[in-house]
C-alpha positions as a Markdown table, in Angstrom:
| # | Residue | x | y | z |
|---|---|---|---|---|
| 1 | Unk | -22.9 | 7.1 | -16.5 |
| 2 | Unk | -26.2 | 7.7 | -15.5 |
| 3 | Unk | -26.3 | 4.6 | -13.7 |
| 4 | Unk | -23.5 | 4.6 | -12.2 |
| 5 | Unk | -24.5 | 4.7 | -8.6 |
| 6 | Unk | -22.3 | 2.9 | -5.8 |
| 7 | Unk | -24.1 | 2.6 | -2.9 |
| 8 | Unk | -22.8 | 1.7 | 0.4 |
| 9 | Unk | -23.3 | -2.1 | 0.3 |
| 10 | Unk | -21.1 | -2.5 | -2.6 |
| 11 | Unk | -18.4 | -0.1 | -1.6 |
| 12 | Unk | -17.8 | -0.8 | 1.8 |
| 13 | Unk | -16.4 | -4.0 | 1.2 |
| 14 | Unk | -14.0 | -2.4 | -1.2 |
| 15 | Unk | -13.3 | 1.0 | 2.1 |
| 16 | Unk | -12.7 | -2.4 | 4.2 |
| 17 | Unk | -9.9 | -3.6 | 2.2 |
| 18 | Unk | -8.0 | -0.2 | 1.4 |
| 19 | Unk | -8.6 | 0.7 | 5.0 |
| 20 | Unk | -6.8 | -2.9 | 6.6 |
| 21 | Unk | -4.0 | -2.9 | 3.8 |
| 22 | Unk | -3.4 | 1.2 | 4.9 |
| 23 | Unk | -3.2 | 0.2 | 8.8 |
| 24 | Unk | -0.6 | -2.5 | 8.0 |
| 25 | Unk | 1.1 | -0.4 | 6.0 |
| 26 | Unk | 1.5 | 2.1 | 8.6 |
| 27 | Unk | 2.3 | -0.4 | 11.1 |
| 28 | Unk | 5.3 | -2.0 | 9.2 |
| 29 | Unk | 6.1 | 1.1 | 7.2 |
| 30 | Unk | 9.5 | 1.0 | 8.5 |
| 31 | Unk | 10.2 | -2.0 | 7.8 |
| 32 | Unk | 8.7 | -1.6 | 4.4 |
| 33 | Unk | 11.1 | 1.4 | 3.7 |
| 34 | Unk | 14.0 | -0.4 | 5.0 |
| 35 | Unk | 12.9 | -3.4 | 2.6 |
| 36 | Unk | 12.5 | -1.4 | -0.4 |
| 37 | Unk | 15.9 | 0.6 | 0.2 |
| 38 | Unk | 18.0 | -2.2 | 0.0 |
| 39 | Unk | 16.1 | -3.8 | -3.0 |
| 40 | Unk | 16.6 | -0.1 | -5.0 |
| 41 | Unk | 20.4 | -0.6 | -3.9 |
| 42 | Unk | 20.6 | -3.9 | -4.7 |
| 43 | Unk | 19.3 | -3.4 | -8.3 |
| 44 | Unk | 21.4 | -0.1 | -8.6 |
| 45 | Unk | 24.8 | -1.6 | -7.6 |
| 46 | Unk | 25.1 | 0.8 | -5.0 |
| 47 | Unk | 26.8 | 0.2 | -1.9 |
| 48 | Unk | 25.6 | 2.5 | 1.5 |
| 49 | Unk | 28.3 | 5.0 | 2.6 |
């Protein structure tokens, strides 16, 4: 572990990346719980009240 070191040039590619697919995420993130509520119910069985 010693040399282990990340510096900047090869992590900010990586902060890039997280950061864009965190700001979709937020933008479409009701959308995305909707999504993922009705494949949960569809896998369940369960029919909304």
């Amino acid at each position: 572990m010693l040399f282990a070191y990340f510096g900047p040039e090869t992590v900010m590619p990586l902060a890039s990346i997280v950061a864009a697919i965190a700001g979709a995420a937020l933008m479409f993130w009701r959308n995305l719980v909707y999504f993922a509520k009705r494949i949960i119910r569809a896998a369940t069985g369960r029919r909304s009240a």
